[in-house]
N, C-alpha and C positions, 0 to 999 in steps of 0.2 A: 808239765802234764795238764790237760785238757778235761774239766769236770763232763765236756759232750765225749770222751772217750769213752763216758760209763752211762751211754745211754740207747733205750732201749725198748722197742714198741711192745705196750701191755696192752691190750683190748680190755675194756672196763670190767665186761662180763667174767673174766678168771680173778676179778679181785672179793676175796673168800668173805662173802658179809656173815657166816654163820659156817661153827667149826663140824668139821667133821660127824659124824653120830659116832663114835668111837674113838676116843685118842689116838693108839697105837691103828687107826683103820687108814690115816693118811698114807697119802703117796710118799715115798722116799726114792730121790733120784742118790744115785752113789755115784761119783764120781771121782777118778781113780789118776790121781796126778801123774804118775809116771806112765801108765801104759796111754795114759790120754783118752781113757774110753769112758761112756755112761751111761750106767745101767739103771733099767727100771723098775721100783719093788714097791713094800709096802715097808710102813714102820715099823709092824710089827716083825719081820724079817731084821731085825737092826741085828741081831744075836749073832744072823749067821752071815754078816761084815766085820765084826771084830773078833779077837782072838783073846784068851787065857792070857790075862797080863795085863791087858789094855787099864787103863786107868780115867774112866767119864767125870769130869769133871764141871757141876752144873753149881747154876748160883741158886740156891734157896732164899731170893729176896722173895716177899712177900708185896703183890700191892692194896694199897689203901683208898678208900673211897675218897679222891682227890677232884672230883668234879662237883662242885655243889651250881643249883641252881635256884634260883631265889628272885627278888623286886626290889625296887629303889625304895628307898624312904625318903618322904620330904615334908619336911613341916612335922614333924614325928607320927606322919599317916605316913601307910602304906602305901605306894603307888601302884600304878597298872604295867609301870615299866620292866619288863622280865631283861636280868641280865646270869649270864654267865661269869662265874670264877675257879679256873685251874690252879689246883695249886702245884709249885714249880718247887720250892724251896724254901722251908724254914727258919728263919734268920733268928728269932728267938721266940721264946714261948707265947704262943698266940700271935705271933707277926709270922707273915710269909710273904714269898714275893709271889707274883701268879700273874699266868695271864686270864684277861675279861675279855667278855663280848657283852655290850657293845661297848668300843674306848672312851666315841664321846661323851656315854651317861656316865661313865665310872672314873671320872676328874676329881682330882687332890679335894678330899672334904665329902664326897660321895657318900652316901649310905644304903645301907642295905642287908637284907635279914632270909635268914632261910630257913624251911623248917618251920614254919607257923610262928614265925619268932625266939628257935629256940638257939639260933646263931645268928648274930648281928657282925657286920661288916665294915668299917670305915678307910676308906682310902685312904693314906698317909702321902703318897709320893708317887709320883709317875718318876720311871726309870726308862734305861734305854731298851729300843726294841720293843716297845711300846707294852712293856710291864709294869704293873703296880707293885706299891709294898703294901699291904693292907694287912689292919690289925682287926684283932677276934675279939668278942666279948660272948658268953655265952652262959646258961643255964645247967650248971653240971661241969664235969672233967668233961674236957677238948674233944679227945681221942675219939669215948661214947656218944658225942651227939655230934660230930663226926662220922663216926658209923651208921648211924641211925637216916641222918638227911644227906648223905653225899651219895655221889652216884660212881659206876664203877669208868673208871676213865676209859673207853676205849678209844683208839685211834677214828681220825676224821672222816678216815676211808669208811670205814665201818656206821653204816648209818641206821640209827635207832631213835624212836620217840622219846623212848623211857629205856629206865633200865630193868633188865628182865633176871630171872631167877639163873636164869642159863651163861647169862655175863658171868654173874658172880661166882657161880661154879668153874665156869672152865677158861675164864680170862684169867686163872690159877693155876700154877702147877700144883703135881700131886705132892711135891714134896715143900713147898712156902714156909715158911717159919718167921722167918727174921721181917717186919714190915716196916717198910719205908720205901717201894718203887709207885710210882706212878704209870708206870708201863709194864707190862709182862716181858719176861726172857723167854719170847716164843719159842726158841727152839723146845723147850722145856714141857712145851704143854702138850706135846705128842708122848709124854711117858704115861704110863701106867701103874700101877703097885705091883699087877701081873708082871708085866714087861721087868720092871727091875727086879723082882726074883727071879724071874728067866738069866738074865746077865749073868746075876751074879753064881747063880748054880753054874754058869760055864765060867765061871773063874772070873770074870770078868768085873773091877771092883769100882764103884762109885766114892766120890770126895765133894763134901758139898762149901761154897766157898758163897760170901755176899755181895755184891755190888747191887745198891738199890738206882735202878735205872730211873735217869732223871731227864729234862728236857733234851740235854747233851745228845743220849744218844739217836734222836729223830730230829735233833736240830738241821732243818734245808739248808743245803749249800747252794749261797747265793753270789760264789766269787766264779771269775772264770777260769783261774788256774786252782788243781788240789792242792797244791803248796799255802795259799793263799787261807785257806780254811783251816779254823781255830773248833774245835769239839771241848765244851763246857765240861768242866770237872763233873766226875761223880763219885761218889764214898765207895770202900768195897773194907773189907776186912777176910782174913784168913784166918782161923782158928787152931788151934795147938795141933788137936788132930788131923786137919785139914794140910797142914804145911809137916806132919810128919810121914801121911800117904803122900804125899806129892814126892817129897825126898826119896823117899822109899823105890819107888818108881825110878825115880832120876838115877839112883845107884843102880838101880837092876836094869838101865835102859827098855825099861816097858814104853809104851806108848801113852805118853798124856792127850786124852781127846777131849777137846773143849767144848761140850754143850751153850753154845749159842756165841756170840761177837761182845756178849758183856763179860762175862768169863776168860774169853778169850785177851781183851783188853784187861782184867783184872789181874790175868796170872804173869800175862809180858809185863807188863809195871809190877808186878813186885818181883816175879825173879830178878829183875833191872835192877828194882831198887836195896834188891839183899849186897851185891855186887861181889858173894863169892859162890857162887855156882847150888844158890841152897836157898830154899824158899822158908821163910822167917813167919809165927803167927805175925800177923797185924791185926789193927781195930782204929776203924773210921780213919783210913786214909783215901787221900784223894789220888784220882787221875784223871789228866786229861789227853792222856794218850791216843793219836793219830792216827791210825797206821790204813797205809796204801801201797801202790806196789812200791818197791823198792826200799821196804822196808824189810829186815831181816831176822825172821823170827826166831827166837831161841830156844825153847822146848815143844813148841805145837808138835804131835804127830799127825793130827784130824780134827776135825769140825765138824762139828751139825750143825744148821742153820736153817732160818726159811729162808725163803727167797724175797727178797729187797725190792725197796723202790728206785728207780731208774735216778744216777746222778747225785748217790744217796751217801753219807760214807760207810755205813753196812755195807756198799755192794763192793765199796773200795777196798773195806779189811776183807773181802773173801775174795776177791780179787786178786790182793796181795797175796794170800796164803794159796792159791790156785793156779796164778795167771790169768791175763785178764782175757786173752781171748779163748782161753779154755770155759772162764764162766760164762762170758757170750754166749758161746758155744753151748753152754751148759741149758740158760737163758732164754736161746732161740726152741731148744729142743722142747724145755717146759712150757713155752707159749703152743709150741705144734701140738703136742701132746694133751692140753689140755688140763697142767697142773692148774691148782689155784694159791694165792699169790697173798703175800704180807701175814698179819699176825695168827688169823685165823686160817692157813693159808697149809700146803703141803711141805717136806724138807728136805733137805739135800744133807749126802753125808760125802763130805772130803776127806781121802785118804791119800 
């Protein structure tokens, strides 16, 4: 299979640089697998696509101020050199790996401080795929001055000076808890507090599960066959209560509808990895689960999701669980249409 099978003309103008004025005010396309048809609405209408039973299942990771911005140090003066550091994954306390801009200032022995000096930064190792391992020294616990000088990680697409009060609110969903993603589970950011007591006054029950989304899942596919693409692990965990609604469901044949493609990968890896038909708490397990067409899903009834970047493997898993000329199809309609597109972007509901 062909990574240009999943590809697909975006006019720059529908890629969403600022979200909606209202959560629940996005566009929601529905589109409906078996009758093959797709309808146009609002998100806040989601109530009256699902039915008494259904069971939404969204991840409540939380993300963290993972962009810091800062200068070189040399000679133990400051420099004028501004460089960038994402952090990707933490290898142990005060070490992570991450990627920089620029690569060539930030060379094995590099230094560099953010925050008026209240986070210093030393290069350990260049790694493959042109990452660093860099270690922390700082003024205080990690985590707060962290908080304090990091910036909120938005995607590349999304282009900003600085970070603004508006990221840090609604690059969140309403319901975050658990922190450790580096990326929002967009589909997630269209809920509202309103919106989920609507649900749930029609029966309709929520399960919140964690996968802290990491590089993995916005890693480019750079091979020309999908078989050929490797998706980097990312943690998720299921909690007592979480894996005893999910069962729950499973026996009374309700609908489990996966809020977003990380949920969606979290819940196929561990029903997979319970291996008798029954979904088990876990905590900090990994996946690095694939999935494109021809992959065979085992409890999915629906998805919510935004709409992806072209050649992406988001677009593969909704692909998979759709068809892929049905999302095409889907695809083409939202470019005529006029949705807008990626994190800050409109949604689509799969049934």
């Amino acid at each position: 299979m062909l990574v240009a099978d999943f590809d697909f003309h975006l006019p720059e103008r529908l890629i969403a640089q600022e979200p909606a004025p209202r959560r629940d005010a996005s566009r929601l396309l529905v589109v409906n697998r078996a009758a093959g048809t797709l309808t146009d609405a609002i998100f806040a209408q989601l109530p009256d696509y699902l039915q008494a039973g259904d069971l939404l299942v969204m991840n409540n990771t939380r993300v963290f101020p993972a962009r810091l911005i800062g200068h070189l140090v040399k000679e133990n003066k400051l420099g004028t050199k501004a460089v960038e550091v994402f952090l990707v994954r933490e290898v142990a306390p005060l070490l992570w790996e991450a990627l920089v801009r620029p690569g060539k200032a930030m060379r094995e022995g590099a230094h560099a401080e953010f925050g008026d000096g209240e986070l210093q930064a030393e290069v350990v190792e260049r790694q493959e795929s042109g990452r660093r391992l860099i270690r922390f020294t700082c003024t205080g616990e990690f985590s707060e001055v962290l908080h304090r000088v990091g910036r909120t990680p938005l995607p590349p697409y999304i282009k900003r000076d600085a970070d603004t009060r508006l990221d840090q609110e609604r690059y969140q969903t309403v319901f975050a808890r658990e922190r450790g993603a580096i990326a929002a589970p967009t589909a997630g950011l269209h809920f509202t507090e309103s919106l989920l007591n609507q649900l749930h006054e029609r029966g309709i029950e929520t399960a919140e599960i964690t996968l802290h989304v990491g590089y993995g899942t916005f890693q480019p596919v750079k091979v020309g066959r999908v078989e050929d693409h490797k998706v980097e692990a990312e943690r998720y965990s299921i909690s007592d209560t979480a894996a005893t609604q999910l069962n729950a469901a499973i026996t009374a044949t309700r609908r489990l509808i996966a809020v977003g493609t990380t949920t969606t990968r979290a819940l196929e890896s561990a029903y997979s990895a319970s291996g008798n038909g029954q979904f088990a708490a876990v905590s900090q397990q990994t996946t690095g689960l694939f999935i494109y067409p021809g992959y065979r899903f085992q409890i999915l009834g629906g998805l919510i999701t935004n709409f992806h970047l072209p050649r992406s493997s988001l677009l593969m898993l909704v692909a998979a669980f759709a068809g892929r000329e049905l999302i095409l199809e889907a695809y083409d309609h939202a470019v005529k249409n006029d949705y807008r597109f990626y994190s800050y972007g409109d949604a689509m509901l799969i049934l």
